[in-house]
C-alpha positions, 0 to 999 in steps of 0.5 A, a space after each residue: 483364938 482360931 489358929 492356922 492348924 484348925 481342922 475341925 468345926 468352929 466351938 467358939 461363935 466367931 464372926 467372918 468379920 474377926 476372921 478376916 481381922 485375925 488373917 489378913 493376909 489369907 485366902 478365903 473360900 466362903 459358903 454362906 447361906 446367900 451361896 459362894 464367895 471367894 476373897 484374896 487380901 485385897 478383896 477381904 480388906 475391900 470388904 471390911 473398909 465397906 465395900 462389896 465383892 462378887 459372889 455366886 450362889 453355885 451356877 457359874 454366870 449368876 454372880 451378884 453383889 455381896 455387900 459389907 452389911 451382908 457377909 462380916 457379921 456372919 457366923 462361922 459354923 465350920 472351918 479348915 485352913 489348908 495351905 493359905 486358904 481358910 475354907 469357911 461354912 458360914 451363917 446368920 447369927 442366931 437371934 432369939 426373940 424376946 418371945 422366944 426366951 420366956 416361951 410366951 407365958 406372959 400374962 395379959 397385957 394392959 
């Protein structure tokens, strides 16, 4: 479990979707791989029932949406708690292919 006090990189996979869970009551500054999005409670709760929020990817005036299938499953690689604001890096789950996992020594197939 992620307490209030972390202040060092995430050691444990933990998802922006338990975070949100776990803080309800939080602010949340994200940087993911799609660029910038900033939710207080209502907005963090909006996201989980399904909805969607505005995001940016660092250029003000770029706004777009950042939808519920693309930011909850998110991993968080870093974060930092800092007077009610969690500050979050966050990225795509890692997937390993089935190719990947026996390193492509499988005999020929029939």
């Amino acid at each position: 479990m992620i307490e209030r006090d972390t202040n060092v990189a995430q050691m444990e996979q933990k998802t922006i979707r338990e975070m949100l869970t776990q803080f309800p009551t939080d602010h949340f500054d994200l940087m993911t791989p799609g660029g910038y999005v900033s939710l207080n409670p209502s907005q963090a709760a909006a996201l989980l029932a399904g909805g969607s929020v505005s995001g940016h990817p660092g250029i003000s005036g770029y706004d777009r949406e950042v939808t519920a299938e693309e930011l909850p499953d998110q991993i968080v690689r870093f974060c930092r708690y800092d007077q009610g604001t969690w500050h979050i890096l966050s990225g795509f789950p890692e997937q390993v292919s089935e190719q990947a996992t026996d390193f492509g020594m499988r005999g020929p197939s029939m």
